[in-house]
N, C-alpha and C positions, 0 to 999 in steps of 0.2 A: 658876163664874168660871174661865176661863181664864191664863193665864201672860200677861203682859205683858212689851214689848219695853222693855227697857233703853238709853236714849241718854243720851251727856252734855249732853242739852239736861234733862234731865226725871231724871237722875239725884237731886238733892238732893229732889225734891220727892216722887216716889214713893217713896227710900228713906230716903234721910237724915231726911226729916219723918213718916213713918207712921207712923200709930198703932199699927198691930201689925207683930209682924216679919217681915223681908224673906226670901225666899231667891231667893238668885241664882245662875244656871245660867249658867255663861261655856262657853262653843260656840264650833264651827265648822260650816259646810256639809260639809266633808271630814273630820270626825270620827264614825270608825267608832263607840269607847266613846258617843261624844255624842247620838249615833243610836237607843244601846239603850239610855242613860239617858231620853230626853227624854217616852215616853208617860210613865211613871212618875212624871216633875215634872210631866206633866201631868193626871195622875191625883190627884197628890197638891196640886196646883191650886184642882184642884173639889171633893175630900175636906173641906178644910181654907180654904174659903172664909169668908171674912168672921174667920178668925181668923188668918192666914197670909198673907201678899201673896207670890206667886212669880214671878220676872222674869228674863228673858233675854238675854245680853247675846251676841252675836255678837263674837266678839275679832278679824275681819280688817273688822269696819265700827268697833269701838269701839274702838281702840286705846287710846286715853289713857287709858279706866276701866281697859283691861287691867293695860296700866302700872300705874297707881296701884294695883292692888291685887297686883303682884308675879305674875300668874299667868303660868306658863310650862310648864305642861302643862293640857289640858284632857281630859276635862269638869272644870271646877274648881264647887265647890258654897259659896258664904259665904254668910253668915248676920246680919243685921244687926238690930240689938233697940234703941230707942232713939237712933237716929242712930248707933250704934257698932255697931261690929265684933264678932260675938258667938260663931262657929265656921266654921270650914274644914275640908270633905272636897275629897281631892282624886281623880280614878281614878273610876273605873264601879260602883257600888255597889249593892247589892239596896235594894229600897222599903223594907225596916226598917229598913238605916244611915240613907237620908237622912233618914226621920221619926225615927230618935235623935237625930237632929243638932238638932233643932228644940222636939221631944215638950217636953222640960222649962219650953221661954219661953212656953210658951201657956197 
């Protein structure tokens, strides 16, 4: 399974209501770091399929989620476990940080 797009149409319903937990990649097209993170989410995608939902949120198409969730640097990484809020990396990070971020909800 591949990463899914994040819109505030489908926001509450892929993250808020899933059963297992979310990780969310907020981007840009013009984000270098975003660039050299993004095989790695998607890597870690299809690793961790059917236990993991991974989603992607463009921050110059989704502003409003941007907002709402404070991000003002990217690649921003959250983490959402039960409709809540469950961890934050922020910056470029190797594939063991971001599977730390997550390793323990699964």
């Amino acid at each position: 399974m591949s990463s899914i797009t994040i819109t505030n149409d489908n926001f509450e319903s892929e993250v808020l209501q899933s059963p297992v937990p979310v990780l969310i990649d907020f981007w840009a097209p013009w984000c270098g770091p975003c660039k050299m993170i993004s095989p790695m989410v998607d890597q870690i995608a299809g690793e961790y399929s059917g236990k993991l939902k991974v989603g992607k949120v463009n921050v110059d198409e989704e502003t409003a989620i941007a907002e709402q969730h404070g991000i003002v640097s990217i690649p921003t990484l959250v983490l959402y476990k039960d409709g809540a809020l469950a961890g934050q990396k922020t910056g470029a990070a190797p594939k063991n940080d971001i599977i730390s971020l997550f390793k323990n909800l699964l």
